[in-house]
Steps between C-alpha positions, in 0.01 A plus 500: 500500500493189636190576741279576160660141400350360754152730480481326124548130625300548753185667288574254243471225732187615625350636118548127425351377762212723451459377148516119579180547730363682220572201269345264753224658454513447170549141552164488722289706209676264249678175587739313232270173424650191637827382369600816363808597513577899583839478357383402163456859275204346251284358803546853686454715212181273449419569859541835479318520186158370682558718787165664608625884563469517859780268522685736242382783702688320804825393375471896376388646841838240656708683258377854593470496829830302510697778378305769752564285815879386381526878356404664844732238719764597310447848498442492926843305548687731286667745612641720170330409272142434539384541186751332323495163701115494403506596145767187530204252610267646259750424233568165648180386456440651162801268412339223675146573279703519190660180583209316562322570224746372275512212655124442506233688289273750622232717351649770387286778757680325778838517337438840443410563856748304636723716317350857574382455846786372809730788419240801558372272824868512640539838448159509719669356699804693579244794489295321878825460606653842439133618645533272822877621538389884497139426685 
């Protein structure tokens, strides 16, 4: 048990760290204007609001492909319970979505992605790993 604790930090660690390049992206497609302040939910819901959707498509893709890369670390350090400790970064970073949209608003196909999308990509991921582990 406590080896697919540490298989979920560690793909967590590195799903979020996945996602904040993603999101610098973002920030290179679509910089906050001078003297904006991030932390402020009307300026970034503003932001987000004029968004062109490749950006949106990025902070998407970070989310996605966050979950597969987290999803599959967890899955390779795990012992027991492969599947289980990725399923647990896919739903980690559904929370995370969920959370962040309520904070800030998004178009509603995002949220919607957002929503539908890291947990089947974790399970992908637990599937390469399961593959690499009988390959």
């Amino acid at each position: 048990m406590g080896r697919t604790i540490v298989a979920v930090m560690a793909g967590l660690a590195l799903a979020m760290a996945t996602m904040l390049l993603f999101e610098a992206g973002y920030g290179l497609l679509h910089p906050l204007p001078a003297g904006a302040q991030a932390q402020d939910p009307a300026t970034m819901s503003a932001h987000l609001a004029a968004a062109p959707l490749p950006a949106l498509l990025l902070v998407l893709a970070g989310w996605v492909v966050g979950a597969l890369d987290g999803g599959l670390l967890a899955a390779l350090i795990s012992r027991r319970h492969k599947r289980g400790a990725a399923l647990a970064i896919g739903l980690l970073v559904t929370a995370g979505v969920v959370a962040v949209t309520a904070m800030f608003a998004h178009p509603l196909w995002l949220l919607i992605a957002g929503v539908a999308l890291p947990l089947p990509a974790s399970w992908l991921g637990a599937r390469l790993a399961q593959r690499r582990a009988a390959g």
